[in-house]
Each structure stands twice: as structure tokens, then as C-alpha cells.
C-alpha angles and dihedrals in degrees: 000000000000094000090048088054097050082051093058086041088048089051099046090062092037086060100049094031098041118099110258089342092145126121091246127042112237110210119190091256094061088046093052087062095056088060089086095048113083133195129341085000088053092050098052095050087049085059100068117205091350122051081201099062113047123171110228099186096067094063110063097236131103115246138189122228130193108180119321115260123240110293122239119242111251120249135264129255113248120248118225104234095172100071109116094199132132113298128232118245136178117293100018126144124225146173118245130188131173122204119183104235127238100242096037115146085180119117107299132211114250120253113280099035113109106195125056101233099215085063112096119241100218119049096207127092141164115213114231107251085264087062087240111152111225113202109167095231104045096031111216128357112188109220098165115142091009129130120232088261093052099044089053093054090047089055099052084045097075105086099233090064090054112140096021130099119235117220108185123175126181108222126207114233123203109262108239116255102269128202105279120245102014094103071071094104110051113105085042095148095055084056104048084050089057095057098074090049102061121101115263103264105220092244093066109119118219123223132161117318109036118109131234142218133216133184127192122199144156112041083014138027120205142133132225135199107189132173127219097246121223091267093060088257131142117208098217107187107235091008109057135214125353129187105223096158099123099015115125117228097265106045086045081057093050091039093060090033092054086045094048092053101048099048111031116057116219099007134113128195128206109202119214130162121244121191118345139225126269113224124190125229142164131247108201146169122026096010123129090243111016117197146095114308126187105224137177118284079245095062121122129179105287093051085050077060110050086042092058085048098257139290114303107235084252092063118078131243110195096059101044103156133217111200126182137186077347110307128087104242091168144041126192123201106195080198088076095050085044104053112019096019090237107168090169097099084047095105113193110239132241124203107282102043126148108207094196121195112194124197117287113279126216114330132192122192124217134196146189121359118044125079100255110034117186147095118325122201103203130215123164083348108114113152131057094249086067102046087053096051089049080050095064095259137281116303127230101265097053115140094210100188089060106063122124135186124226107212140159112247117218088264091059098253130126117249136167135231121199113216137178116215090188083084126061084238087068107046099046089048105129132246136244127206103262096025114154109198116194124201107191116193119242112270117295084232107111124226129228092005130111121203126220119206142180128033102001124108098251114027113181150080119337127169133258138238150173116282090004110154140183098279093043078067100033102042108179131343086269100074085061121085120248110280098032117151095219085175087082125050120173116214116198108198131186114222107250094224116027091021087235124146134283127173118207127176130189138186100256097195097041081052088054093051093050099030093204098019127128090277099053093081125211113261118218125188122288092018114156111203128196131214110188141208122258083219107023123099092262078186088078093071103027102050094052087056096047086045081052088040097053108064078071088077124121144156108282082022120076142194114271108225146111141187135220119189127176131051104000128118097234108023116173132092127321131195106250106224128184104295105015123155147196083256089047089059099047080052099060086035088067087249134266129329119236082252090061116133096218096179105079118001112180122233131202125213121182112197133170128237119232085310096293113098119355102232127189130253129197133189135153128254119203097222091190091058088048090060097050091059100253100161087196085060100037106069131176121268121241132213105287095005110150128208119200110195103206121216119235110272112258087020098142106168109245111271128198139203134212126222121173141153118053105007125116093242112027118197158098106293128184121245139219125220105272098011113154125222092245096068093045092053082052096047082056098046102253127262132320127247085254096057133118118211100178093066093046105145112207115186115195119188095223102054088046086062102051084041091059088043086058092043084043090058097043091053081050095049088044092049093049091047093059092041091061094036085052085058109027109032095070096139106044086080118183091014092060087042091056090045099054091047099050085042093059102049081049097052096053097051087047089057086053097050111110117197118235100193101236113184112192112228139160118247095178092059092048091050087053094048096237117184102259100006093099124082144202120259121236130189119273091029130153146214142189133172116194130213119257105283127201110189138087113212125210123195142160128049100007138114105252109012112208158116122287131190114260113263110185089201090053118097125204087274091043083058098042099050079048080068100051092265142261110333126212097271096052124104109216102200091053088059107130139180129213113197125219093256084058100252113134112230 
């Protein structure tokens, strides 16, 4: 506990002492903007995110500190709640990828290690059914109901995750082959509705309770609403009394009209139907809610379905069965309504009617591709032809001599048969309850075609054929995009007998200038060509394919590949191809920089001596007689050779050094190696009558980085302290608790610290030309050079935090009674200054 507590202390002063360790990096021209802000307002600027936590060194000035107050939490990342995109449910797969970001403070792996441990080793992960995300170092993450976008921000939330990016893509999975014609079903109250408003078919046979209606025209005109009575009469007026009861619609209609016209001189009759009448039957077996319904008079077997909720996917629909009175006097097959619309097996129902549903028969599975795959459920259907034309058919990509058969052998065990349906064998090969016959496509590669890639103007497919070459592609330097290198042009070529890989490259201009020359190379089928970028990492597509190339490899057949280093503009490894060249290699390098030693280059050959031990061999190429085409010079490259590309002796790249503030010429100046501040401050004029040397702030890069890598340990030893105070310290109670918690709040604004690079040095010394005062410029560096200030400002754990004017007679105690004094949370002996060069007293 006690050591934990002496860290946070450690890193509390760390954080105000250390040289730009402060969450935001003040430039001067950020300071010189604090020059118009005064007091309190001024203070609060010079803070930075927490008012609590200034950084006194940045602002020229000096500044008294009792003990540094509490630090604020950082704040959370936004979510995005706007996205519309696609939302995460439960079970979903997705692709997930972690990348450590640039400018991450977060733990860091040691040198030498070459994973970040916190990364996952696998990308692909399937949510719970809650949509909850489990990664073994961080436990559950809940991601149901988020976007992409959203998802991704709630995953680099979790703290262990801090300093990676998060990449995070649903992926949509293939729905499973599903029993065919059971989705049937669905809509089934549209459907029901739809049943009273249909014209009466003539068959329709009448029983109590329809009603009937009768009009009278012609010597009288009258209408008539009559019901069917319970005795299957109908009470005609001026008739009497007719028995309808089993009569269908139109003989109940010739039977009135005959009446009518017989009795009754001189009057017509035109016969409709009114209400009618509601029967009860019964749905039964393999139905989703089996019972009695009450349905319209109209009602036939499929409506006695949808009303039972349909048929389960253990219930059959090819043998759907209609009893009455006790004997099955129908049988529906919904096939026939699927897939040739045939409503002629759908019977209407009288009261009474058992609509009766047995178990599933055979069924067959099939899979890929035909137009409708699914589960079959087989009838008179026994060969495979069959099976595929009630699927729908065979699709267009169907790679017919591939097809195979699952099926359960008599012992009980799965074996496959492998069938061509190409072939009349193969399609009238019989079927076995529980088949499952697979049609694979043919494969997505596509034949006589080459593919350009990288910086042209139409990259893609384009057909092959015989004698095509290069320039018969790439017709002319305008089809490339601007920037293109067409000195360099990658072949990627399958081996005509074991399909292994071959890499080519050709010069793509020289090719233009002699159309079939040796340059215009000769294109074969299924070539992939690469036009690179003049400023892209060409790396990026050439290393993956020598890493690919290189599992050919085999004694007596080596890897083809070279290496050139130095001032080029694309130095790395190349494929070594037949007839390739040092030239050749400078080509597919990008060529020489302007810093290039063309005199002598060395070249490295490794050979091997009668099998026994591989010995180096070295030799020196004259690059400027390469270039200017000599064949002796300009010798073919071997497998490993490496070319190393000198620079020109005494060759610094030019450096530059930045002075602002109070100087007579401001500005960014270049250096010379070896240049002293001093001529430079002469070079700007030296300083105006305003200036304060004593609160110069010079910022040097190197010293920022070593500076980060400090900050960066310290975040590493602080972690490790909590961690062991989180395990270990169970019994110290509220004082863990209020470590931990002060630990944490410091170790994220410690990740968040971002070193400036401050060296103290002494202007006034320089200006005066003391022996040893003045130092060596470096590039990158930066100078400012503050206004006269004429505060002292007191901070921390104080009353009344705040600035004073500058009293030369005034000591540290003198300042601090001047701010009320030390309060009851401040530590006396732990009382600094930082003076306003930036050195800590």
C-alpha cells in the first residue's frame, strides 16, 4: 500500500515537473496568444483540459506550487446515435479486427515482442442470443441493438482495449434449407377475410341456415328473404313449401324458377343467395392448433388450414386428408397448389368434416444450385431429375459433374455418392428418405481472361486471346492514372503444369515505343498484371506474393527473390524473374534518389559451393554506366542477391530551425551541421527591446521522445502497482478503495500526457557569449522567446490559487502567505518551484 501510494505521489510530480508532460502540446504560437489574457483567465487557459492540473512550465513565467489538487476523470468518447444502419442482434456473426493506434499512451507491449497480447488471435466471432460480445480478457460486452459504428465505439470503450481500433463488420450468414411450402401459411387472415366475399360457386349445397333470396317480377314485384328451416324447407309465399336441403346452388335455382313459372302466370323469379350459412369442422393431426372451428358455409380444405394455423413441419402436405362420416373420400396435395397452382384436389367442406394432417413422408434435401433449395417431401417422385424440376430447376452456374448424394447406409452410417447429372445415369438415380443431394457452380475463377490491377483507369477482367500481348491491354500511357511508374510493370503467372506461381515484370513504356518487341510481353490466360503507384507502398502487393512464392521453393530451386537498400525510392525485396538485371531492379525499386552515389553500388551474391556450405560473394556495379545502357555493366541478378544504392558522401538532408516570439525576423530558418544558437539568433536579428530571455523555451524532438518513453514506463509501473494492490491489498479496506481510485484517474491522464520536449537553457548566457552556454542545433528544433513578464503564479493546494506581482524582495513563503497559505490538504515538504526557464528548484 505504502509503495503504491509513493508511485501516485511519484507521478503527480512527474506530471507537473516533467518537461511537456501535459495532456496538450502548447506551441508558441499558442503562448503568444496567452499574452492578451491576464490573471485568473490567464491561469485557467495555461491549464490546459483540467483547471486542476496547469502546466506551469509552457507559459514563461515562474510559478509557485504547494501539492497538486485531485485530478478530473477524463472524459467519454460520444456515441453516434444517429447512424441508421443495420442493428446487432443475438446470434449474429461478425468480423472483428483490432489495430493499436498511432498515438496510443495505453500499456504497450515490450520491445521485441511483436503482438499486442490484448489482440485476439482469431476475427471471427458469433454473438450469444443476448448479442452480447465474449473476448477472454475483457468478459461480456453487450452489443445488442447497436450499428456497426456504435458497436465499434462500445468496444474501445472498455479500458482494457485502450489504445487499440476497433474494425467490426456484420456479416450476413446463408440462411439453412428449410422444408419447402410450409411459409405457406403466413397472411392467413387476409386470406380467411377474403372467403365471405367470393361469388357462390353452383355447386354450393345448400342446408339449414342459408338464406335465401327471391325476386318477383313481371305481373308482381316483390322480394323475398327466406331461410333454409331446420327441416331443409323453404316457405315459398304462394308456393309452399320447398325441400332445398341437398340441393346445390344451381339446381335450387332451376327448381324456384320451374315452380314460379308454373304457378304463377305472368311472373319471373331471379334466385341469389343472402347470408350463409356457418358449419363446424374439425382440423386434426399435425396442425399448429388442433380443435373444432366454426367456418363459412364456403369454406373448402385449405381455409380449414389456415384457420388451424397451419400444418407443423412435421406434418405432411401432400397427403392432407378430407373424412367424412368416416371414410376419406379426399386427399389434397398443397404440391400441386405450389407449384402448378391446381386447386382442383381443394374440396369445399360440409358440417361434420374431419380435415385430417398425418406425419411427413420421405423427404430428400437438396442444396446449391437450383433455383428453389429446400426440403422436399417426396411422393411418386424417385429419381433425382425429378427432385430438381420440383426444385425449380438447375441454375446457371451449376457445375453439373460434381454433384454428390448424403445418404444413410443400412448400417446406419453417412456416406456419400458422387453423381453426374450431365449423364442420364445421374439424373434417374433413385432417391432415399433423408438424401441430401448437393449441386455445387462451377468455380467463381474465371477462364481466357487476364486482370489488371493498381493505378490505371480501368482496372478489371479483360479476355484473352491468342498472341495478346502487354500493349494489346495497356494500349497507350493514358489509360494509366497520373502517377503511374510504367517502368515497372508486375506479372503474376500461373505454371502451366503444376499451377503453381510465376512473377514477370516488363518495362510498360519501352513496350509502347516497340509494339512486339521484347518488352511487350506475351500475355497467357489467367495473368494478373500491376501497375503501380510512383508514391504508393508498392511493398503492400509484392511481399504477400514472395511470401506466396516462396513455399515453391526446393533444393536445386531457389527462391526467387532480391533485395535493393539505400537511396532508392522504393527499396525492399523484388521477385527475380529470367533476364532480369541490376537495371531491372532499380526499375522495380522506383529508381534512384537525387542523393544516389552512381559511381560504385555493391552487390551481394550468396552461392553455394558444390552443396556443402552457401559463401558470399561481393563485386561492384558502376550504376552510372548502367544507366547509360552499357550490357557488360549491367549483369543479371541472381536468387538473394542484394544491392545496396550508396548516398553521396557529405550528403545531410537539409535541416531547419524554428525561432518565434520577440526576435527581429521570426521564422523557420535552415541549418547547417554544427550551426550554434547563437548564429542563428544573429541570422534573426536578435531580440527586440520587449524580449525575455530568461523565459526562452527551446523544444528539441529528441529529447520529446525519450521524454514519452519515461511517461510511457511510468503508465506500465503504475499499472502494475494497482494490479497487485487490486489482488493483494484485501484487508486495507477504504484506504485501497481510495487508492485505486486515485490511481486510476491518474493513470488515465497519464495515458493522455503527451511529452513537449522542453531543454532548459540559458539565453541570457548565449547572448553574452559565455564559454559553454552556447549549443549545437539540431533539425526540427524550436525557439521562443516570451515577452517580459511580471507575475509570479501559485497554484496547488493553497486558499486562494492565484497570480502576484513580482516583488524582488519576496521569497517562496512570502508568496505563498500572499495566497492565503498552505491548506489542510497540502504537504509542505513537498512545496517546488519551476522557474520560468523550466528548471525545477
Amino acid at each position: 500500500m505504502k509503495k503504491l501510494w509513493k508511485s501516485i505521489w511519484f507521478l503527480w510530480m512527474t506530471l507537473g515537473c516533467l518537461h511537456g508532460a501535459s495532456a496538450v502540446e502548447v506551441t508558441p504560437q499558442m503562448l503568444q496568444k496567452l499574452e492578451s489574457l491576464q490573471g485568473l483567465s490567464r491561469l485557467q487557459v495555461d491549464a490546459g483540459p483540467s483547471p486542476s492540473r496547469p502546466d506551469p512550465l509552457l507559459n514563461g513565467r515562474e510559478a509557485l506550487i504547494s501539492d497538486e489538487v485531485s485530478p478530473s476523470l477524463p472524459g467519454q468518447k460520444a456515441l453516434d446515435a444517429g447512424a441508421e444502419d443495420a442493428r446487432i442482434s443475438g446470434g449474429e456473426t461478425i468480423l472483428l479486427r483490432f489495430t493499436p493506434r498511432e498515438d496510443a499512451s495505453g500499456p504497450r507491449d515490450e520491445p521485441g515482442d511483436r503482438r499486442d497480447a490484448r489482440i485476439p488471435r482469431r476475427t471471427l466471432f458469433v454473438l450469444d442470443s443476448s448479442g452480447g460480445l465474449v473476448l477472454s480478457n475483457v468478459g461480456r460486452i453487450p452489443l445488442a441493438g447497436l450499428n456497426e459504428q456504435e458497436a465499434e465505439e462500445r468496444i474501445e470503450a472498455e479500458p482494457v482495449l485502450d489504445g487499440l481500433d476497433v474494425t467490426l463488420k456484420i456479416l450476413p450468414v446463408e440462411k439453412e434449407v428449410r422444408p419447402f411450402g410450409y411459409d405457406l401459411f403466413s397472411g392467413q387472415q387476409g386470406f380467411l377475410r377474403a372467403v365471405t366475399e367470393i361469388p357462390v360457386p353452383d355447386n354450393y349445397v345448400l342446408g339449414p341456415g342459408d338464406t335465401v333470396q327471391v325476386q318477383l317480377f313481371g305481373k308482381e314485384n316483390v322480394e323475398y328473404e327466406l331461410p333454409v328451416t331446420r327441416n331443409g324447407m323453404l316457405l315459398l309465399p304462394s308456393i309452399g313449401p320447398v325441400p332445398v336441403a341437398g340441393l346445390t346452388f344451381s339446381r335450387l335455382q332451376e327448381e324456384i324458377r320451374d315452380r314460379i313459372t308454373t304457378q304463377l302466370i305472368g311472373v319471373k323469379a331471379s334466385v341469389t343467395l343472402g347470408k350463409l350459412r356457418s358449419i363446424r369442422i374439425f382440423a386434426m393431426g399435425d396442425v399448429e392448433r388442433p380443435g373444432s372451428y366454426v367456418v363459412s358455409g364456403l369454406s373448402n380444405m385449405t381455409n380449414a388450414l389456415f384457420a388451424s394455423g397451419g400444418v407443423k413441419t412435421i406434418g405432411s402436405l401432400r397427403d392432407i386428408q378430407l373424412k367424412r362420416d368416416g371414410r376419406t373420400i379426399a386427399r389434397l396435395d398443397l404440391y400441386d397448389l405450389l407449384l402448378k397452382g391446381d386447386m382442383r384436389s381443394n374440396v369445399r367442406l360440409l358440417p361434420g368434416d374431419v380435415i385430417f394432417v398425418p406425419p411427413v413422408g420421405r423427404t430428400v434435401s437438396i442444396t446449391g444450385q437450383v433455383r428453389r433449395p429446400a426440403i422436399y417431401e417426396l411422393k411418386h417422385e424417385e429419381t433425382v431429375s425429378e427432385l430438381i424440376e420440383m426444385a425449380g430447376g438447375l441454375a446457371p452456374g451449376a457445375l453439373l459433374q460434381e454433384a454428390s448424394i448424403e445418404r444413410f447406409s443400412p448400417a446406419g452410417a453417412r456416406t456419400m455418392l458422387a453423381i453426374d447429372l450431365s449423364l442420364p445415369e445421374g439424373l434417374g438415380m433413385s432417391l432415399r428418405d433423408g438424401d441430401i443431394v448437393s449441386i455445387p457452380s462451377v468455380p467463381d475463377q474465371l477462364e481466357n481472361v487476364v486482370t489488371l490491377y493498381g493505378h490505371v483507369q480501368r482496372p478489371g477482367a479483360r479476355q484473352w486471346y491468342q498472341g495478346m500481348r502487354m500493349t494489346d491491354l495497356i494500349g497507350g500511357l493514358e489509360e494509366l492514372l497520373p502517377g503511374a511508374d510504367s517502368r515497372y510493370v508486375l506479372i503474376k503467372r500461373e505454371k502451366p503444369g503444376d499451377r503453381g506461381m510465376v512473377l514477370l515484370a516488363t518495362d510498360l513504356g519501352e513496350a509502347l515505343l516497340k509494339k512486339g518487341g521484347e518488352a511487350d510481353t506475351p500475355l497467357r490466360p489467367r495473368d494478373e498484371i500491376f501497375v503501380f503507384d510512383m508514391l504508393g507502398d508498392r511493398g503492400k502487393i509484392i511481399e504477400p506474393l514472395l511470401d506466396a512464392l516462396r513455399v515453391q521453393a526446393r533444393p536445386g530451386s531457389l527462391f526467387q527473390e532480391a533485395s535493393v537498400t539505400g537511396m532508392v525510392h522504393h527499396p525492399g525485396r523484388y521477385p527475380v524473374h529470367e533476364g532480369m538485371k541490376v537495371s531491372t531492379l532499380l526499375k522495380a525499386a522506383g529508381g534512384l534518389t537525387d542523393n544516389a552515389y552512381i559511381l560504385k553500388a555493391e552487390l551481394t551474391r550468396f552461392l553455394v559451393e558444390e552443396g556443402e556450405r552457401r559463401v558470399q560473394q561481393r563485386m561492384e556495379i558502376d550504376i552510372s554506366a548502367v544507366l547509360q545502357g552499357d550490357e557488360a555493366r549491367d549483369i543479371a541478378i541472381a536468387p538473394y542477391d542484394q544491392l545496396v544504392v550508396r548516398r553521396i558522401p557529405d550528403w545531410v538532408e537539409q535541416g531547419s530551425f524554428e525561432i518565434s516570439g520577440e526576435v527581429r525576423f521570426p521564422g523557420i530558418y535552415p541549418i547547417e551541421r554544427g550551426e550554434k544558437l547563437s548564429s542563428l539568433l544573429k541570422r534573426a536579428g536578435g531580440l527586440t527591446g520587449d524580449a525575455y530571455p530568461r523565459g526562452a523555451v527551446f523544444v528539441r524532438e529528441s529529447i520529446r521522445q525519450r521524454e514519452q518513453e519515461q511517461i510511457d514506463r511510468l503508465v506500465t509501473r503504475l499499472e502494475q502497482d494497482l494490479a497487485a494492490l487490486s489482488v493483494e491489498g484485501r484487508d486495507i479496506g477504504k484506504d485501497k478503495d481510495k487508492a485505486l481510485v486515485e490511481g486510476q484517474v491518474l493513470l488515465g491522464q497519464m495515458r493522455e500526457a503527451r511529452a513537449l520536449g522542453r531543454m532548459v537553457i540559458k539565453l541570457e548566457d548565449i547572448l553574452e557569449g559565455r564559454q559553454g552556454a552556447d549549443i549545437t542545433l539540431q533539425p526540427g528544433d524550436k525557439l521562443f522567446v516570451p515577452r517580459q513578464y511580471e507575475d509570479v503564479i501559485v497554484m496547488g493546494e493553497v486558499y486562494h490559487p492565484t497570480s502576484h506581482l513580482y516583488d524582488s524582495r519576496f521569497g517562496v513563503n512570502d508568496y505563498i502567505r500572499l495566497s492565503g497559505g498552505v491548506n489542510e490538504n497540502g504537504n509542505k515538504r513537498a512545496i517546488y518551484v519551476v522557474h520560468v526557464n523550466g528548471a525545477v528548484q
